[in-house]
C-alpha positions in Angstrom: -12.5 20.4 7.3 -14.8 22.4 10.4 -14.8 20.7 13.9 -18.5 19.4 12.5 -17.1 17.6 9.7 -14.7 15.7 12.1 -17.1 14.7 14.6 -19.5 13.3 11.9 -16.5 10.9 10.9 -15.4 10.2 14.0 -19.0 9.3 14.9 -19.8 6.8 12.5 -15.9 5.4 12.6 -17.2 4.6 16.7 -20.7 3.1 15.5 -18.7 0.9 13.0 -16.2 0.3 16.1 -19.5 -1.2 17.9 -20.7 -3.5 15.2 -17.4 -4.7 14.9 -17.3 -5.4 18.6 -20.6 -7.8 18.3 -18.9 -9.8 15.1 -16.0 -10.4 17.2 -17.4 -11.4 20.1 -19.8 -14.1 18.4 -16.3 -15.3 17.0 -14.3 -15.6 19.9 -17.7 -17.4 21.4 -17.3 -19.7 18.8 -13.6 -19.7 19.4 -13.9 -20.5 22.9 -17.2 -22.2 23.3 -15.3 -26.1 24.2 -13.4 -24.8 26.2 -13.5 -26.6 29.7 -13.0 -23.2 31.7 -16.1 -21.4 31.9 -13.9 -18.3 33.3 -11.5 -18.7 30.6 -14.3 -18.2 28.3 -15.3 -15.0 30.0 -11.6 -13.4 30.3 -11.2 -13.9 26.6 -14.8 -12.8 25.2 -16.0 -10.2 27.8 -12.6 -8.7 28.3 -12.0 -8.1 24.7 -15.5 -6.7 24.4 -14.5 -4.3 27.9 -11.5 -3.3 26.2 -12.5 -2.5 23.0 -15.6 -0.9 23.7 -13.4 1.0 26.2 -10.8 2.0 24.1 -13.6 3.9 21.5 -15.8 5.4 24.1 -12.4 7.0 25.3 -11.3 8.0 22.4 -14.7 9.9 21.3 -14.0 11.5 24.9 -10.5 12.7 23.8 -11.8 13.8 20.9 -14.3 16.5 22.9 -11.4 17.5 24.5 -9.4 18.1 21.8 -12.1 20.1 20.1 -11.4 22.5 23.2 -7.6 22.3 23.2 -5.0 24.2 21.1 -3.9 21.5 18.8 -3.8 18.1 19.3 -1.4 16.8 22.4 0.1 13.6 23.1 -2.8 12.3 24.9 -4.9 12.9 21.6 -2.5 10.7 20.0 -2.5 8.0 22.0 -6.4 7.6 22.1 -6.3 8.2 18.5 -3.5 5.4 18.2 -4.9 2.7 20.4 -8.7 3.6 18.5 -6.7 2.4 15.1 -5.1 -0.6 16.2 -8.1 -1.8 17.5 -10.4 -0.8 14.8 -7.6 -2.4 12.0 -7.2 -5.4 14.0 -10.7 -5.8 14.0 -11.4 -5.0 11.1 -9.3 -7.8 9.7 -11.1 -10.5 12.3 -14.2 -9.3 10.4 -12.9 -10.1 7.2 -12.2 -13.3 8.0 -15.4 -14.3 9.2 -17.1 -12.9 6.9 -15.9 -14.2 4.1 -16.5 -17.7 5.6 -20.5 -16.7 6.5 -20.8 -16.2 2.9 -19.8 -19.3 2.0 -21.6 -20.6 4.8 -24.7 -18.6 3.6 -24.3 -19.8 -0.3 -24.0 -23.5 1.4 -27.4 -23.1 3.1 -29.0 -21.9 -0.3 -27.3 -24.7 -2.0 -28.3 -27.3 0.9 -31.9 -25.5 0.2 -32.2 -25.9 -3.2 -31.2 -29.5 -3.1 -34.0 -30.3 -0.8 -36.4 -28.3 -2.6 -37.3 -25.9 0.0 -38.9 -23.0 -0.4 -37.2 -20.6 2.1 -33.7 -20.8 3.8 -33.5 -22.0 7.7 -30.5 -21.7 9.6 -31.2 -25.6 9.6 -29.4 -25.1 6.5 -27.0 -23.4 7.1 -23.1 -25.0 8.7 -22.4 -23.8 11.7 -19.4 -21.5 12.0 -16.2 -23.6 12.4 -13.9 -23.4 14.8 -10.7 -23.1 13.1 -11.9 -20.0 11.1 -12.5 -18.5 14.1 -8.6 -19.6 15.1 -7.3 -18.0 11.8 -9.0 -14.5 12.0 -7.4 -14.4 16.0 -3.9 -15.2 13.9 -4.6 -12.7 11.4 -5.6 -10.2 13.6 -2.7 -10.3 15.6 -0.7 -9.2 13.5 -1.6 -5.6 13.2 -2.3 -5.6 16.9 1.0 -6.2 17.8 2.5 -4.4 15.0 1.0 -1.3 16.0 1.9 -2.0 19.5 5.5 -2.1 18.9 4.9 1.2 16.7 3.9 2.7 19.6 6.2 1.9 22.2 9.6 1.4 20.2 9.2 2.1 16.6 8.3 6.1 17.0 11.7 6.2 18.8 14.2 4.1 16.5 15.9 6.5 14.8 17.8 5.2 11.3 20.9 6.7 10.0 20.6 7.1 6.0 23.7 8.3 4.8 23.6 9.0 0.7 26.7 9.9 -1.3 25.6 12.2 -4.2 28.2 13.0 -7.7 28.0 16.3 -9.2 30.1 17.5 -12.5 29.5 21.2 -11.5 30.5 20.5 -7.2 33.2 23.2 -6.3 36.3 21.1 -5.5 36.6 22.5 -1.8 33.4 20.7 -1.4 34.2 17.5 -2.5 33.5 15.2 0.6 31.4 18.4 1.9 28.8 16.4 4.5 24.9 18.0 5.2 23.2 16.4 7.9 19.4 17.0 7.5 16.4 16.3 10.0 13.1 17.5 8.6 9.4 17.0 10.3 10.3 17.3 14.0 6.7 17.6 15.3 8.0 18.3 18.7 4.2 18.5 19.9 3.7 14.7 19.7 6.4 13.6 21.8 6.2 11.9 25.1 9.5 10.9 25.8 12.4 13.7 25.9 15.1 10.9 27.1 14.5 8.8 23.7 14.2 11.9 21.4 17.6 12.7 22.7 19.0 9.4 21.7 17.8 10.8 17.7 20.3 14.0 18.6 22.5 12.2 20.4 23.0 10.2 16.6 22.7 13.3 14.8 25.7 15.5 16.5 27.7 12.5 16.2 28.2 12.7 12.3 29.7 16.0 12.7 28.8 17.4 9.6 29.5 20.5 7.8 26.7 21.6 8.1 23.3 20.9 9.8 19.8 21.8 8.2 16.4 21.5 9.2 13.4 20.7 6.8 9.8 22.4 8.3 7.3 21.0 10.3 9.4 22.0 13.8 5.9 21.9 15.7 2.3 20.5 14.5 0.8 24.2 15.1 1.8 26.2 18.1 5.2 27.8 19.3 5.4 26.6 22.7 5.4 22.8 21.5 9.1 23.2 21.0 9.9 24.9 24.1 10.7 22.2 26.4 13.0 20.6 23.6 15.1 23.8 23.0 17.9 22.9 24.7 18.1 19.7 23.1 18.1 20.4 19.7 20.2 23.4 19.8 23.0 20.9 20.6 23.0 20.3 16.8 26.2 22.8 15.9 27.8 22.6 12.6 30.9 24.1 11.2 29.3 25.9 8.5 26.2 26.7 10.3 22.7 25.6 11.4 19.3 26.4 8.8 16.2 25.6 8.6 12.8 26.4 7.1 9.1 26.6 7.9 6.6 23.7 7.1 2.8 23.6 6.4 2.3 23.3 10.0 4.6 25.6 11.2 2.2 28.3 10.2 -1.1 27.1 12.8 -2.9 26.8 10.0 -4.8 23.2 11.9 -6.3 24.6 14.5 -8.6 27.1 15.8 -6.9 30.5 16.9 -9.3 33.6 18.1 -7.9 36.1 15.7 -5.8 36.4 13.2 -3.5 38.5 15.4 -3.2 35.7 17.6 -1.7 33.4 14.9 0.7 36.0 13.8 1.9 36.5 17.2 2.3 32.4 17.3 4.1 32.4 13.9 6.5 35.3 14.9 7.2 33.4 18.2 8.1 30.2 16.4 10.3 32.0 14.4 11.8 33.3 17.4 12.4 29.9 18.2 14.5 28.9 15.4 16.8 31.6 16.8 16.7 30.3 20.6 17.5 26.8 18.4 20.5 28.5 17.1 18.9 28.2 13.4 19.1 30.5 10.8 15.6 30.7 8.9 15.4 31.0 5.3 12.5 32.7 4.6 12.2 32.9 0.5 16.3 34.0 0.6 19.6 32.7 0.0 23.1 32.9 1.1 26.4 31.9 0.0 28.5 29.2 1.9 32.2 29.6 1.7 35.2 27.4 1.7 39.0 27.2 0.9 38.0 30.5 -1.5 35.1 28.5 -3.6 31.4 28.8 -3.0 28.2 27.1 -2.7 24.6 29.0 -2.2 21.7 27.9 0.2 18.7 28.5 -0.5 15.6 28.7 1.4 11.9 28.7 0.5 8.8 28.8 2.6 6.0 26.3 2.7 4.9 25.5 -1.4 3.0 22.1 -1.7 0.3 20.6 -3.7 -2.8 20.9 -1.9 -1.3 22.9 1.2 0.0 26.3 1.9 2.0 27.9 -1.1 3.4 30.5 0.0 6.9 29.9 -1.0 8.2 32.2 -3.5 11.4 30.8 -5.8 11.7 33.2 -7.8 12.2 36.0 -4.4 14.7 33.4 -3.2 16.9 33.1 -6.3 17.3 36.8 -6.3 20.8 37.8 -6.7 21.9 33.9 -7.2 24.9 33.5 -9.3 23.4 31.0 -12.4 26.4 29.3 -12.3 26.4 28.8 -8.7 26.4 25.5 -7.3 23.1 25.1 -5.5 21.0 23.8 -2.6 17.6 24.4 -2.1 15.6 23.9 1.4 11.7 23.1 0.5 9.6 21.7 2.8 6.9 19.5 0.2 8.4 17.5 -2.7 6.0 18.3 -5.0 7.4 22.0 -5.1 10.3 20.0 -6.7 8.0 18.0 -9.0 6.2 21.1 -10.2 8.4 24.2 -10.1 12.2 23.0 -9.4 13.4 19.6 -11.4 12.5 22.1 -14.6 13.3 25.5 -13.6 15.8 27.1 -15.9 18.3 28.4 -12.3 19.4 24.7 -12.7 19.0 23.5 -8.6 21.4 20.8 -8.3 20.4 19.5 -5.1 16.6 19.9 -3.1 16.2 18.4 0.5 12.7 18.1 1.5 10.3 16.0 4.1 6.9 16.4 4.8 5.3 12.7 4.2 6.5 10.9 6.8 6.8 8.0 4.1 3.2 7.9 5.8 4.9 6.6 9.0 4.4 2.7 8.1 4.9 0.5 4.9 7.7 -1.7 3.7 11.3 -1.2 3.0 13.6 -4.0 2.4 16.3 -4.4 -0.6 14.7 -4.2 -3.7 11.5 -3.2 -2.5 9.7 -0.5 -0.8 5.7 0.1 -0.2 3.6 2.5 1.8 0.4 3.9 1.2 1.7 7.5 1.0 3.0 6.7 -2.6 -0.2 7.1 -4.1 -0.5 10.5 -2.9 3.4 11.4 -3.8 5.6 10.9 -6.2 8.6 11.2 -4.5 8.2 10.2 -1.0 11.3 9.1 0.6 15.0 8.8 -0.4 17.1 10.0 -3.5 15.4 11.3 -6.6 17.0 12.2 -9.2 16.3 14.0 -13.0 18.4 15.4 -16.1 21.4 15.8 -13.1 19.0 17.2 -10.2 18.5 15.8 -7.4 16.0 15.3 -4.5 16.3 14.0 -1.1 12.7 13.5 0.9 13.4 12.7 4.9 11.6 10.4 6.1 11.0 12.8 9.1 12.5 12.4 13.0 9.2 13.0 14.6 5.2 11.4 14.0 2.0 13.3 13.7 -1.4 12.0 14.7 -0.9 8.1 15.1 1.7 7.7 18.3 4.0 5.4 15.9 5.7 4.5 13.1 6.0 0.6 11.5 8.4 -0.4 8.7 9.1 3.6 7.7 11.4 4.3 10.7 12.4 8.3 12.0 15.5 9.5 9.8 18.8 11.2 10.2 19.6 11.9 7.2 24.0 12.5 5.6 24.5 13.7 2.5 28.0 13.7 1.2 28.6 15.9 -2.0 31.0 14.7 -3.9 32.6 16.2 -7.3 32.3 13.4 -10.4 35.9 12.6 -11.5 35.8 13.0 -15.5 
């Protein structure tokens, strides 16, 4: 979508913003209006109206800025962040109160009718009661301080999800073989280098055999990862470090002068996965050896429904053993739904990212929502058909809103292990 299309949307979002603004405002009137403190009053309905009304007008600022700007920063994040939390907490007061003015409205007609009048007065009509106004303030606090937390501590709390996976065809040297994945850093959101070290700091201490990296390193330019080098080429492993390229990886989001000018950024970020110490698999393979028995790595570029496809699996299979016990690197899972759970080379094992598992929802045992599923089939975790397997990260880093709620950043270990007959 062109810079045009955005600002129509983000346009009528802010002149929804304001209307919601004046339907909150006559609720917390209502809310507040026995209140013995007349200043009380004031600090509850005129500073929510300041703050909100502040909070959109700033973001519509940062978003002319960002129109200018290569990519969007941390600062574009945050406005866009605090603009949903209060448009969503809103949003639900609204709901509230409206569904009770439509009772309150059918009421009137009813009180109307029964007094054979000919037209509705507000005579008619209850007044608004006080305790709905008390429930949509309950209700709406709940995504306001969810999102809050999101913000502040939920972008940061890094999860271990370690996942043991059985394979009749596993080489015996690597039986208890461990693969520690990140996927989806999206080192051009963060804004806090001490906690994202914390998420390394958990990583190097599996000590894995190996270490790979998933795509999405940056959300469109090369130098987003530069100050966070030297952090993540701490991640060492054994049998090596590897990685691949995501749909953002490429700069495809933003606006670049020439088409020179994003190849020179795409050759630089691959430059980068060398300063990283990562070796990037660009539609290739290699074989992994150990105690005399191998295992073969394969890498892919970006392939995914409705974004770039530029992987090629048939270029990296080239030269594969079909026997060969294999791992594939692909950024999207829906290159496995479409082209890899099928394909006759027989891919044990794919490790993707890419969703985010939308950055919030619901995981608890025996349950799990978000509102990315709709858009994926596989979106977080094991997946598994006729023997192969998929693993989707839930990614380490966030993109757009500053946060993540109930779908937490993800270090991911994977321990093959051979199925005992």
């Amino acid at each position: 979508m062109h810079r045009g299309g955005f600002l129509r949307i983000f346009l009528t979002l802010a002149a929804i913003s304001f209307l919601f603004d004046w339907y909150v405002f006559k609720g917390l009137r209502t809310l507040t209006n026995n209140w013995r403190s007349s200043i009380a009053r004031n600090i509850v309905c005129r500073g929510f109206l300041i703050s909100s009304v502040g909070v959109t007008v700033i973001f519509l600022v940062g978003f002319g800025s960002f129109s200018t700007a290569k990519g969007m920063l941390p600062f574009h994040e945050w406005m866009l962040s605090l603009f949903i939390t209060f448009f969503i907490t809103k949003l639900v007061f609204v709901l509230v109160l409206f569904l009770s003015d439509i009772g309150r409205a059918a009421a009137g007609i009813i009180n109307a009718i029964n007094k054979h009048k000919d037209s509705i007065s507000k005579n008619y009509i209850p007044a608004r009661r006080q305790f709905i106004s008390e429930l949509a303030v309950l209700l709406a606090a709940f995504p306001f301080f969810g999102f809050f937390y999101a913000m502040f501590r939920g972008k940061y709390d890094y999860r271990l999800h370690k996942q043991t996976i059985y394979f009749d065809d596993l080489p015996e040297a690597f039986d208890g073989f461990t693969i520690t994945q990140l996927s989806d850093i999206h080192s051009g959101s963060f804004d806090n280098i001490h906690a994202v070290q914390k998420g390394i700091d958990l990583a190097k201490a599996q000590k894995s055999d190996l270490f790979v990296f998933t795509g999405d390193l940056v959300n469109n330019a090369a130098w987003e990862i530069e100050p966070y080098i030297a952090n993540f080429s701490q991640l060492k492993a054994p049998y090596g470090q590897f990685s691949i390229l995501g749909n953002h990886d490429y700069g495809g989001y933003i606006h670049w002068d020439s088409e020179a000018e994003k190849a020179v950024n795409l050759n630089k970020l691959k430059e980068h996965h060398k300063d990283l110490g990562y070796r990037l698999l660009l539609d290739e393979n290699l074989e992994i050896e150990k105690n005399g028995q191998k295992i073969t790595l394969i890498g892919v570029q970006n392939w995914g429904r409705g974004f770039i496809q530029l992987g090629d699996l048939d270029k990296a299979l080239q030269g594969v053993d079909p026997k060969a016990f294999k791992i594939l690197l692909s950024h999207d899972p829906t290159h496995w739904e479409e082209q890899v759970r099928y394909n006759p080379a027989n891919i044990q094992l794919t490790l993707s990212g890419h969703t985010h598992g939308a950055q919030f929802g619901v995981e608890v045992d025996g349950f799990r929502w978000s509102p990315v599923q709709y858009r994926y089939l596989d979106w977080a975790g094991l997946a598994h058909e006729q023997g192969r397997y998929l693993y989707v990260n839930r990614g380490f880093g966030f993109l757009a809103f500053s946060g993540r709620l109930g779908i937490w950043p993800e270090i991911t270990v994977i321990t093959l292990k051979k199925k005992v007959a």
